[in-house]
Backbone bond lengths (Angstrom), bond angles and torsions (degrees), N, CA, C in turn:
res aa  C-N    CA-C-N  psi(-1)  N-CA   C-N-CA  omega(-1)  CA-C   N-CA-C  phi
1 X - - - 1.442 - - 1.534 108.60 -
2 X 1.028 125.66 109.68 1.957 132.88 157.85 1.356 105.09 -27.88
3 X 1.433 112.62 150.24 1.595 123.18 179.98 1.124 90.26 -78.58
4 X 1.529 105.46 147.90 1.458 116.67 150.52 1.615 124.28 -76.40
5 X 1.173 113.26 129.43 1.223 133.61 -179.54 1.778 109.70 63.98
6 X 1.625 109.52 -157.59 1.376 82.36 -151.79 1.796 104.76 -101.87
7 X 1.052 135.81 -171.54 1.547 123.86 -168.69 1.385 90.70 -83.00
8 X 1.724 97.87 172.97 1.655 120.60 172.28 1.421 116.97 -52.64
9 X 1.874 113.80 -37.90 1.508 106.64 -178.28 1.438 126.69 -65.81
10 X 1.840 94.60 -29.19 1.459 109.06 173.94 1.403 116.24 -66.66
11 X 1.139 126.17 -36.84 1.540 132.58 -167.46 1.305 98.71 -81.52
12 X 1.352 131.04 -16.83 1.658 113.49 -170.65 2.131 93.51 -109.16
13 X 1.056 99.79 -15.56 1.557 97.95 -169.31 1.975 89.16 -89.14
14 X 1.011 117.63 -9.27 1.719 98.22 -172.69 1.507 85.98 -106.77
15 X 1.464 128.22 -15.29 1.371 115.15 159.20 1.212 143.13 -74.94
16 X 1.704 91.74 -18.25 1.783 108.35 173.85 1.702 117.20 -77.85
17 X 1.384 98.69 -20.15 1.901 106.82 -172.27 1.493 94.82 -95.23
18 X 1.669 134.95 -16.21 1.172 119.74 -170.67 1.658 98.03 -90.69
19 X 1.351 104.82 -24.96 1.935 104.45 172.50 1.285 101.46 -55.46
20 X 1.396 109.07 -81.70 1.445 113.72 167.91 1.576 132.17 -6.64
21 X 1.077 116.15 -62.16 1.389 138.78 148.47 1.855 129.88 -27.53
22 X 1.720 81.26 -72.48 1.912 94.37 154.56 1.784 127.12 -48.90
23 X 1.631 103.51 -44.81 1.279 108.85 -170.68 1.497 104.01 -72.59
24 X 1.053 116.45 -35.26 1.456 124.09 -153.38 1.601 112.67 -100.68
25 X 1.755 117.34 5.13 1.522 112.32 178.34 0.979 122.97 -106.63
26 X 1.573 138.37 7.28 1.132 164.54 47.52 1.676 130.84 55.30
27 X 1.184 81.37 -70.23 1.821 113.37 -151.18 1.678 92.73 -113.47
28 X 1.518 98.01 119.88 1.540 100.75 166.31 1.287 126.06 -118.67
29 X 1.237 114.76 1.61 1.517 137.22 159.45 1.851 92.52 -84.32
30 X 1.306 136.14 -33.72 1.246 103.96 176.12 2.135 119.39 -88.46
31 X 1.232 80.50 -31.75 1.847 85.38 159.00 1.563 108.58 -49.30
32 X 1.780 116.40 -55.32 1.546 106.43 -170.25 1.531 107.88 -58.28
33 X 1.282 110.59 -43.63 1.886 106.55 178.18 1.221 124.20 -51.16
34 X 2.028 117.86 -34.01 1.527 112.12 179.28 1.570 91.85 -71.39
35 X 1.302 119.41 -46.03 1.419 102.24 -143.33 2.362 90.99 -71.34
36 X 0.603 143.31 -43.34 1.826 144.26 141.14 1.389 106.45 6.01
37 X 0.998 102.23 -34.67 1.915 115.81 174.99 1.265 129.24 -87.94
38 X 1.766 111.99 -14.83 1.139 89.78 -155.19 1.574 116.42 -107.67
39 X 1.629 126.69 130.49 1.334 155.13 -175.15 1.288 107.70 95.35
40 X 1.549 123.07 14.95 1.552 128.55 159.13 1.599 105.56 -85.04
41 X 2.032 102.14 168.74 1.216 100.49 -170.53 1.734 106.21 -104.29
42 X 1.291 92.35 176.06 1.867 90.96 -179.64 1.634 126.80 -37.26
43 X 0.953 87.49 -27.32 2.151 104.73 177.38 1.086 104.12 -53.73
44 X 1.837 100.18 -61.82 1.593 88.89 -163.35 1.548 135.97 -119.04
45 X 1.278 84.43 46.85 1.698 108.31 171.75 1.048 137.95 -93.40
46 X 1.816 118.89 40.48 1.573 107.80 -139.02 1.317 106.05 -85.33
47 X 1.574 128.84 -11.36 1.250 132.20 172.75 1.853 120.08 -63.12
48 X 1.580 100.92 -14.35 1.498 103.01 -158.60 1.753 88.95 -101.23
49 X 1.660 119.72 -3.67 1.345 97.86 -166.48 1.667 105.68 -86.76
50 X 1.471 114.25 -22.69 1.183 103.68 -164.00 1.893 110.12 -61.10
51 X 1.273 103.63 -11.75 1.667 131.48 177.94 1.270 113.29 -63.15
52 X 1.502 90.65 -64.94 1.982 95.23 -152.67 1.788 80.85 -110.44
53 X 1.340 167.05 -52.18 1.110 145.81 165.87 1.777 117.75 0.90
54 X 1.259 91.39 -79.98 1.731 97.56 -168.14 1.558 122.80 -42.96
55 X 1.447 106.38 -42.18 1.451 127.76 -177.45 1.704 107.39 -83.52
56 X 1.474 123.68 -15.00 1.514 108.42 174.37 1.485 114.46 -35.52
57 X 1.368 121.65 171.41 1.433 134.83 157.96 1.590 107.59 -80.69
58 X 1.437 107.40 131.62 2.063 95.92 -161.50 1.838 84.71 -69.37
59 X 1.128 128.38 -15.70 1.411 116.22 -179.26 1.360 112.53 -74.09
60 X 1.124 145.58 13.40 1.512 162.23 162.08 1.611 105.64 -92.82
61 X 1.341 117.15 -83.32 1.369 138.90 -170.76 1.166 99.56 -16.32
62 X 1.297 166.25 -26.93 1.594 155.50 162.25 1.464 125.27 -128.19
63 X 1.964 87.05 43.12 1.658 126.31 177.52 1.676 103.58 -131.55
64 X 1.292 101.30 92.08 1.655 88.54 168.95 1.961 108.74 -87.00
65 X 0.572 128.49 -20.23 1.502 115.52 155.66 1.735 126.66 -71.07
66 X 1.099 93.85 -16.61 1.776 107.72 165.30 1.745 93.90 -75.56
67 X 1.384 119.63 -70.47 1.294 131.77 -143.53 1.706 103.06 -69.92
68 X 1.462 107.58 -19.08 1.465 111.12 156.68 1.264 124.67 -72.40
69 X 0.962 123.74 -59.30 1.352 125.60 174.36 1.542 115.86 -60.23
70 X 1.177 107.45 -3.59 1.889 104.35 174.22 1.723 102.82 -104.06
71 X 1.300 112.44 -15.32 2.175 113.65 154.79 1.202 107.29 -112.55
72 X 1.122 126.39 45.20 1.622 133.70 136.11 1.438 105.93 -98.35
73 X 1.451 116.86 -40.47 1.315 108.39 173.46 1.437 143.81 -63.51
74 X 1.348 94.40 -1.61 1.355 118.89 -168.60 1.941 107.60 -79.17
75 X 1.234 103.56 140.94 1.823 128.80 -174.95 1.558 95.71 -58.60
């Protein structure tokens, strides 16, 4: 039988892009910082962390292959 509904990674990653989302519709100095980020690597994004930092999943935060794949997800 298929799980019902969608897994844990899915439910916290469509919650991390809707923060994202929240923070950023608003704020156009914080839109200019994601977009500062984008197809660079974790190093050198320091404008995008004050953004996407706070809102990680703390189960990422001392996952840098987690913490990539949660700003790939990003709009």
């Amino acid at each position: 039988m298929p799980p019902s509904g969608p897994s844990p990674w899915l439910t916290q990653a469509r919650a991390f892009v809707g923060e994202i989302i929240a923070a950023t519709a608003a704020d156009a100095g914080a839109r200019a910082a994601l977009r500062s980020g984008v197809g660079k690597g974790l190093d050198d994004v320091p404008r995008m962390h004050r953004i996407v930092a706070p809102r990680l999943p703390p189960a990422v935060l001392n996952d840098e292959s987690g913490q990539r794949a949660f700003t790939r997800l990003l709009p």
